[in-house]
C-alpha positions in Angstrom: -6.1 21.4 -5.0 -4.8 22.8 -7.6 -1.2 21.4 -9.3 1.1 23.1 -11.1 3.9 21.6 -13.5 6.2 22.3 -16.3 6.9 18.4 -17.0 5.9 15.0 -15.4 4.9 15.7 -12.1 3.4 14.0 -9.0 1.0 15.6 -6.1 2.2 14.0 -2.8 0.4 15.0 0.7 1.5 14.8 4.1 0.0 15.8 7.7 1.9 18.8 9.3 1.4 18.8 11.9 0.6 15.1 13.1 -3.0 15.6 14.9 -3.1 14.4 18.1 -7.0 14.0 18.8 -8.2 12.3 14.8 -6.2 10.2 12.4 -6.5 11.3 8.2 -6.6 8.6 5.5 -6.4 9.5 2.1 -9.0 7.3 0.1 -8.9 6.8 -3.7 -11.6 6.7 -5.8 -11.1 4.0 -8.0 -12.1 0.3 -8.0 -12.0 -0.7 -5.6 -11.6 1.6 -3.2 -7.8 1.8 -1.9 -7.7 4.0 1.9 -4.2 5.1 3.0 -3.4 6.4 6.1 -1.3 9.4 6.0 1.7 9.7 8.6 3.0 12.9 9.6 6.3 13.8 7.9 6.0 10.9 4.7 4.9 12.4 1.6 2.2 10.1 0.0 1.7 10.7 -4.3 -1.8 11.0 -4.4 -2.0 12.2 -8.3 0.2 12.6 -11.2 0.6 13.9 -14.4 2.8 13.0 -17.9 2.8 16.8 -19.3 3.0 20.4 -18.8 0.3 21.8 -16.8 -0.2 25.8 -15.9 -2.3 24.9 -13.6 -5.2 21.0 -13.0 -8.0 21.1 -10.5 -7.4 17.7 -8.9 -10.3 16.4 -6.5 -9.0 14.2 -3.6 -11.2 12.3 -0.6 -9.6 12.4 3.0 -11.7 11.0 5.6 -10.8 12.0 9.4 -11.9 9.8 12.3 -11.0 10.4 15.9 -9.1 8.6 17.9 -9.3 6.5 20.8 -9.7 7.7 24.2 -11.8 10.8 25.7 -9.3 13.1 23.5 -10.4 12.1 20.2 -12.9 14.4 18.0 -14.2 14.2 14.6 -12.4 17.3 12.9 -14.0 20.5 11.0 -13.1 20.5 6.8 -11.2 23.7 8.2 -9.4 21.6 11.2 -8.6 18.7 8.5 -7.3 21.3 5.8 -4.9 22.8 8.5 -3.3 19.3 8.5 -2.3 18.7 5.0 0.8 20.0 3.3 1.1 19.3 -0.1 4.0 19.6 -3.2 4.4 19.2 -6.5 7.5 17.1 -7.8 8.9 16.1 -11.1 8.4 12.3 -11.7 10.8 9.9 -12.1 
């Protein structure tokens, strides 16, 4: 992902559409390691920034598992990318 910013900023992700056959968390990779589930709809800030930026690489983890039931499958990078909306927003 790449973020673009004039000022402070925030990265914030959200699923759109909601999957119906694999849940998506968003893990960080600090210590320790923090998982969020995202929800479809709720923008989650998943990086941010105190300056002017023309334009960061940012490197995020999202880790897809199925869910329950005979629906559920393990997506495809592609099928997991086609989930995720992101925005850039000035912080507070």
């Amino acid at each position: 992902m790449t973020a673009q910013a004039n000022s402070k900023w925030q990265l914030q992700v959200t699923l759109n559409p909601a999957p119906t056959d694999f849940l998506v968390i968003w893990v960080e990779s600090r210590s320790p390691i923090l998982a969020h589930p995202l929800t479809a709809g709720v923008y989650q800030t998943v990086a941010s920034g105190t300056g002017a930026t023309p334009g960061q690489n940012i490197a995020l983890l999202f880790n897809a598992n199925k869910t329950t039931g005979t629906g559920g499958f393990v997506p495809t990078a592609a099928q997991l990318a086609a989930v995720l909306s992101y925005r850039v927003v000035a912080a507070p």
